[in-house]
N, C-alpha and C positions, 0 to 999 in steps of 0.2 A: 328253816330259812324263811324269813319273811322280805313281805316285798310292798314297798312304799310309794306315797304318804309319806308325809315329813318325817324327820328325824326323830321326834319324842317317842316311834313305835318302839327304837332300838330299847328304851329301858325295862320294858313289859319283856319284850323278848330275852334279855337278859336272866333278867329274874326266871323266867322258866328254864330257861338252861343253865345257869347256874342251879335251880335245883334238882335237874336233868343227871348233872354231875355231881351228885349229894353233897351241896352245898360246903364244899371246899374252902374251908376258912381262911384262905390266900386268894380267894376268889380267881377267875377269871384272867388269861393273858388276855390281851386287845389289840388286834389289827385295824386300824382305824385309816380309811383314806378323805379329805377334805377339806376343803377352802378353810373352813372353821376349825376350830378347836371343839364348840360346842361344851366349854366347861362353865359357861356364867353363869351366876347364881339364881338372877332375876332379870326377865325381859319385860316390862311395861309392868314390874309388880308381880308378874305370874313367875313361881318356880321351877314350872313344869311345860317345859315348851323343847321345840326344835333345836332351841339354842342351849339345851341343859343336860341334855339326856345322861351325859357322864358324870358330871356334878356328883348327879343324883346315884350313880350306880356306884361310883367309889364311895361316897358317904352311907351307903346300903351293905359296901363290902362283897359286891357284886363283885367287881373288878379291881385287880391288883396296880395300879398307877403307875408302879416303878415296872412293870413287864404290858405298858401301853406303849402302844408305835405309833403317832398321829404322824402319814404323810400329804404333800402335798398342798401344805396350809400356806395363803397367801393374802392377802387383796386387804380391806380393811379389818381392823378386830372389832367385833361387840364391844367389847370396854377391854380399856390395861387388863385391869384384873381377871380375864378369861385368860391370857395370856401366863402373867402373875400365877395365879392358881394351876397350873400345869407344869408350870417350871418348879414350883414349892413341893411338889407333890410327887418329883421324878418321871414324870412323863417324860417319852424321847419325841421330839419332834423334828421332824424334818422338813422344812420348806420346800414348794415347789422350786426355787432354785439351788438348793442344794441338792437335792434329788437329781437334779442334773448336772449336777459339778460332782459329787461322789456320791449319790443315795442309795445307786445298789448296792455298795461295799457295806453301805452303814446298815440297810436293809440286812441283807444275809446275813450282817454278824448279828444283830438283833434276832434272828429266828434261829440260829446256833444256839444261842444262851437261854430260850424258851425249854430246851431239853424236854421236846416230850408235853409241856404242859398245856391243858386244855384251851384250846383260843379259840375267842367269839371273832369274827369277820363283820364290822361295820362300814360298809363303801355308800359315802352321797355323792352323787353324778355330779354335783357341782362343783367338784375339783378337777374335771374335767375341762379344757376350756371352753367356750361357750362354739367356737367354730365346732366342734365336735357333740355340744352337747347342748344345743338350746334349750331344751323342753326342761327347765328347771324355775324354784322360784328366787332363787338367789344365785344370780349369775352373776359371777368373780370373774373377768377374763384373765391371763395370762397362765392359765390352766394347762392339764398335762393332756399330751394327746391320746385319742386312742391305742397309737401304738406301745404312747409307753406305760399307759391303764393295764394293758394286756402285759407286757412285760413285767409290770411291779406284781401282779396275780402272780404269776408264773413264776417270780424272783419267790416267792413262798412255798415253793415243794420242799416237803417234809416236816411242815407245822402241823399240829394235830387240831387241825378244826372241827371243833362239834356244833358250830351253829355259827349263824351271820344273818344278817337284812344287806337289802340295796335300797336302798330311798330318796325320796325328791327327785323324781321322775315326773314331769306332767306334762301327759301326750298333746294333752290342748293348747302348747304352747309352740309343739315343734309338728307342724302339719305334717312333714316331709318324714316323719318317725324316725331320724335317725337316733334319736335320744334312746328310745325302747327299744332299737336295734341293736345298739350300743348294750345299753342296759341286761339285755336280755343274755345277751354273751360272755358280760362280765360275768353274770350269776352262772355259767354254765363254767367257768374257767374256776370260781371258786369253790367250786362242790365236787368238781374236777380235783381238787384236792387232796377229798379225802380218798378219792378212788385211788389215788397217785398213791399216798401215805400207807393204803389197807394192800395195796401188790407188791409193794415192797417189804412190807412186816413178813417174818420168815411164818413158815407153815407150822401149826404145833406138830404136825409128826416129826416137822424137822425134813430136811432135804431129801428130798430120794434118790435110792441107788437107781447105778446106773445098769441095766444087765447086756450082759454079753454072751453072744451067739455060737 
């Protein structure tokens, strides 16, 4: 699990855990929560930015596109074409409004059809709304609340997460720490996961008897 620093760390981490999981040539399911899509090609020219990170990891084959869930995305886009490029590419996206008109149902049935397969967890605080989350550097308002951050976490028991980041965290922007209070629980709810996933897998001896007296 790493922990952020903009969004560009998500590709480096990937890569290690894609090769974690000996490089599966379907690469990667992806849980994605934020404002952004984060699929543009180019921001001022540079390839490799904040706003790229998946771009780059689907064109690595890092990550499977058609088994990505981006929620939460709202406010302005980078360019059409980040937009564009996720739609062409079968990515599921869910808006922050739709999220709230039917997103759990569409959530759950998205982590049903994962069956089992390996997913990365990438959560930026700034799909969060800013009343909730200031200490960010691209504040999008009309963001989701804490409560329902925690609940979309929690909407994920029994995805087989092997690895995530949280990022765009910056304490120097929210004196009052609720951002890395926030932050800090979210990463506890998602690692909470795998704890979830590993006491419900059955035991290899198999169930034990029960003895009587």
């Amino acid at each position: 699990f790493a922990l952020g620093g903009d969004h560009s760390i998500a590709l480096a981490n990937l890569r290690a855990t894609w090769a974690r999981q000996g490089r599966p040539k379907q690469g990667l399911a992806l849980l994605h929560v934020d404002s952004h899509l984060d699929t543009v090609d180019q921001t001022l020219g540079e390839r490799y930015s904040h706003a790229s990170p998946f771009i780059r990891a689907i064109e690595e084959g890092l990550v499977d596109p058609s088994a990505m869930l981006s929620v939460g995305i709202k406010g302005p886009l980078n360019t059409k074409r980040d937009l564009d490029y996720a739609r062409e590419h079968d990515v599921t996206i869910v808006t922050c409004e739709q999220y709230r008109a039917d997103g759990a149902a569409l959530v759950r049935d998205f982590i049903k059809r994962l069956k089992g397969r390996a997913v990365y967890v990438s959560f930026d605080i700034d799909a969060l709304d800013p009343a909730f989350a200031p200490g960010t550097g691209t504040l999008s308002v009309g963001g989701l609340t804490s409560w329902e951050a925690l609940a979309l976490v929690r909407s994920w028991k029994g995805a087989n997460v092997v690895g995530g980041d949280l990022v765009e965290v910056l304490p120097d922007r929210d004196p009052a720490g609720i951002t890395a209070m926030l932050a800090a629980h979210l990463v506890f709810e998602i690692v909470a996961l795998d704890a979830v996933r590993r006491s419900a897998a059955p035991s290899p001896a198999g169930p034990k008897k029960s003895r009587s007296r």
